[in-house]
C-alpha positions as CSV (number, residue, x, y, z in Angstrom):
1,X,86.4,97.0,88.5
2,X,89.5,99.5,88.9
3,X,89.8,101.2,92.0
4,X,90.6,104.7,93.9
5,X,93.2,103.9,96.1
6,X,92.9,107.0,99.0
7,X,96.1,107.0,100.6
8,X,96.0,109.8,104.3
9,X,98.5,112.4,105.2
10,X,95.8,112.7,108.3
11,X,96.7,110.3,111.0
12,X,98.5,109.2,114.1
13,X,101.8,107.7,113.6
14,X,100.6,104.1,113.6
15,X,98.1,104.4,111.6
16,X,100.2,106.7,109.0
17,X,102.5,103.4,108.6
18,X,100.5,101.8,106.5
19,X,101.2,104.2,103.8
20,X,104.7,103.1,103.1
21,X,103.4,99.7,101.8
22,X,100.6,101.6,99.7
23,X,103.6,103.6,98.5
24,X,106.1,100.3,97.7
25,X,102.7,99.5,95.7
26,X,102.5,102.7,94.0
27,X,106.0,102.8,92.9
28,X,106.4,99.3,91.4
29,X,108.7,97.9,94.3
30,X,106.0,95.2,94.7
31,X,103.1,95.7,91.7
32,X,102.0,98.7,89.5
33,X,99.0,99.8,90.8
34,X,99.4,103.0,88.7
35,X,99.1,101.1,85.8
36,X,95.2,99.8,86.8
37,X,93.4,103.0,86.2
38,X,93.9,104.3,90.1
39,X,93.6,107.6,91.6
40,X,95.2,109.1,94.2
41,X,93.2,111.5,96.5
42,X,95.2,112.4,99.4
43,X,93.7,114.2,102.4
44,X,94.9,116.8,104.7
45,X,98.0,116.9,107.2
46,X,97.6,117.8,110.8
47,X,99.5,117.1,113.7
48,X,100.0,114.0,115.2
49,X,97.0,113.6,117.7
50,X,96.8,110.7,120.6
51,X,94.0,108.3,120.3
52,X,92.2,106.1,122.3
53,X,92.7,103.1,120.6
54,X,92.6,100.6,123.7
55,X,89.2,99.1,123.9
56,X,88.7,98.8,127.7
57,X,84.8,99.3,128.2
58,X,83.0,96.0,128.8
59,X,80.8,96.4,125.9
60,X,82.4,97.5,122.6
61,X,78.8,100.2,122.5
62,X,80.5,102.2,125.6
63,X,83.9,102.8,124.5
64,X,84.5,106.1,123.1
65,X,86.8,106.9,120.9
66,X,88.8,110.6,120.6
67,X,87.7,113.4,118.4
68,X,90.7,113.8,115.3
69,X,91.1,116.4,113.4
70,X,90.7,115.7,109.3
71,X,90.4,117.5,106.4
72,X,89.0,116.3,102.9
73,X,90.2,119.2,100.2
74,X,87.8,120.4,97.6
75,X,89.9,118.2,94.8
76,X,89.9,114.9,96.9
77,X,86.1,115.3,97.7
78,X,85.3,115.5,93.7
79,X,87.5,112.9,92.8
80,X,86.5,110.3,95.1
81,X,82.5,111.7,94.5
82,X,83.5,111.1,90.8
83,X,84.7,107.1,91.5
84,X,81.9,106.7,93.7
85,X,79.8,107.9,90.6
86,X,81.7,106.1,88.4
87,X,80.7,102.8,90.1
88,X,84.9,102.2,91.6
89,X,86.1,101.2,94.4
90,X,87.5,103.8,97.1
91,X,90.0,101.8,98.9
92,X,91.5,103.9,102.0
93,X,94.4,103.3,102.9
94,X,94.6,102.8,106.5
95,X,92.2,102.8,109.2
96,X,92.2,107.0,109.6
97,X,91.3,107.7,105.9
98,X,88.9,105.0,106.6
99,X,87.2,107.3,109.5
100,X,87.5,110.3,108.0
101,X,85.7,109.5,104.4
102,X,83.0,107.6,106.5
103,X,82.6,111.0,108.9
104,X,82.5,113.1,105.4
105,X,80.1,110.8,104.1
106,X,78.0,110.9,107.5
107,X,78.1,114.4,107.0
108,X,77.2,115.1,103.5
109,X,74.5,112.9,103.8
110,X,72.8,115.0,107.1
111,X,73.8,118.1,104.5
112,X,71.5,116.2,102.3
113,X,68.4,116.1,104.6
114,X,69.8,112.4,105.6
115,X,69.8,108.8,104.0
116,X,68.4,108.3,100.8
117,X,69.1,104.6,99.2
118,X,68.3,106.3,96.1
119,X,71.2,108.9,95.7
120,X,74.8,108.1,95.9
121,X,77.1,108.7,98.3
122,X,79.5,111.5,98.6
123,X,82.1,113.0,100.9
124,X,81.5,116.6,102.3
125,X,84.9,118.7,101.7
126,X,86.4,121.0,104.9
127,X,88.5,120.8,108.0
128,X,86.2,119.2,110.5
129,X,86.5,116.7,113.5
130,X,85.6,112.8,113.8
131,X,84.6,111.6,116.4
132,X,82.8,108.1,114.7
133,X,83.8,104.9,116.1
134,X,83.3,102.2,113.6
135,X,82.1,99.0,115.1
136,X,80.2,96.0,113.8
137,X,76.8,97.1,112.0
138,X,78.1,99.8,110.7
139,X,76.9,100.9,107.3
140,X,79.9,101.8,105.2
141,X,78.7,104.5,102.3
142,X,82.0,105.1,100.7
143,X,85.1,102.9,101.4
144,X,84.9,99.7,99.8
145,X,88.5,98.5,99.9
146,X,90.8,99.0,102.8
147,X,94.6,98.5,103.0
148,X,95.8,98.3,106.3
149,X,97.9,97.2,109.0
150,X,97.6,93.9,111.5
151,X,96.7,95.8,114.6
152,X,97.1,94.5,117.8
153,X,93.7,92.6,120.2
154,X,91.2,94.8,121.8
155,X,92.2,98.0,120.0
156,X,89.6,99.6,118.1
157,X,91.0,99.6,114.8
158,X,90.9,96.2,115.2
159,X,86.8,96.9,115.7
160,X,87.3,98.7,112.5
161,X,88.7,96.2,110.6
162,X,86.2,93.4,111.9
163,X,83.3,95.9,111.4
164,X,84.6,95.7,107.7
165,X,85.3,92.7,106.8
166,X,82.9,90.6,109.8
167,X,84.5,88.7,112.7
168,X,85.2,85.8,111.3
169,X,87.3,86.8,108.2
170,X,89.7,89.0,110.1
171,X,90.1,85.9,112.8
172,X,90.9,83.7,110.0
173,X,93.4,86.4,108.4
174,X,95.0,86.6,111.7
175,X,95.3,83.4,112.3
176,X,97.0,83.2,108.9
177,X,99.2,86.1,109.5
178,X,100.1,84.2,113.2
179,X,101.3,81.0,111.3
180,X,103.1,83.2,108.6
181,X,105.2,84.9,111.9
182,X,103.6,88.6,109.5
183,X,104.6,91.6,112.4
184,X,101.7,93.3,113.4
185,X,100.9,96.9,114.2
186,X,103.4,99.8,113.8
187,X,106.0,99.5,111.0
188,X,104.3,95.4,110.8
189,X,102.8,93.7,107.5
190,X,99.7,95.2,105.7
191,X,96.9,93.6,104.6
192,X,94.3,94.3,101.6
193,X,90.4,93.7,102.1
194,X,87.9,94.0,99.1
């Protein structure tokens, strides 16, 4: 299958870094992804906003994350409803797009009169706020891809990228990335889950 490749202009500064890899990508420094039938759908900018990423709570069911601010445009709603329709991949890139598309998702789908295995997803277009905390068990309804950084223990974009790919894949990618000496978190190695 090809995929959508949905690079953010949306995010805090750490998770925004993933986007120069995505771009190295894009331009042929390391592959040409443009040349695989991709589409780019970038979301909207706002200003850098602090998150809670530490995980402190106990149990990963009481830590809260912050609200962010996101905005999906009228054109990047259609074309990743279009790839979705189309039967491609959306592959956000980074762990922000990731909670953004899921939270337009979430909310086109309550817009819809709720879950429905029977239509396909879609992302609802406007400025809004998310405030979802992806964890483990949660039902992803549009990304299917995710290029991202190697984000530091007990942070929850590291309960992102577990709740993604399961436990015991991303313990066995870092574990890789540890013997490989990849850098992790800000301005650190990427990685690609399908």
């Amino acid at each position: 299958r090809r995929s959508a490749p949905l690079p953010t202009r949306a995010s805090p500064l750490a998770a925004r870094t993933v986007r120069r890899h995505y771009l190295a990508l894009a331009h042929g420094k390391v592959g040409a992804i443009g040349t695989m039938g991709t589409v780019d759908a970038p979301l909207g900018r706002h200003p850098v906003q602090r998150q809670r990423m530490a995980v402190r709570a106990e149990r990963i069911e009481e830590h809260v994350v912050d609200a962010a601010e996101y905005e999906v445009s009228e054109a990047a709603a259609r074309r990743i409803d279009a790839a979705l329709a189309g039967g491609r991949r959306v592959i956000a890139v980074g762990t922000t797009t990731t909670r953004t598309l899921e939270s337009a998702a979430l909310r086109a789908e309550a817009a819809d009169g709720g879950a429905d295995p029977a239509r396909l997803p879609r992302v609802e277009p406007g400025r809004r706020q998310a405030s979802l905390f992806i964890r483990p068990g949660h039902p992803f309804r549009v990304v299917s891809g995710l290029f991202t950084n190697f984000h530091v223990p007990r942070s929850s974009l590291l309960v992102l990228v577990a709740a993604f790919a399961g436990r015991e894949h991303v313990l066995r990618a870092y574990e890789e990335a540890v013997a490989h000496r990849f850098r992790f978190y800000s301005y650190g190695d990427a990685m690609l889950i399908l």
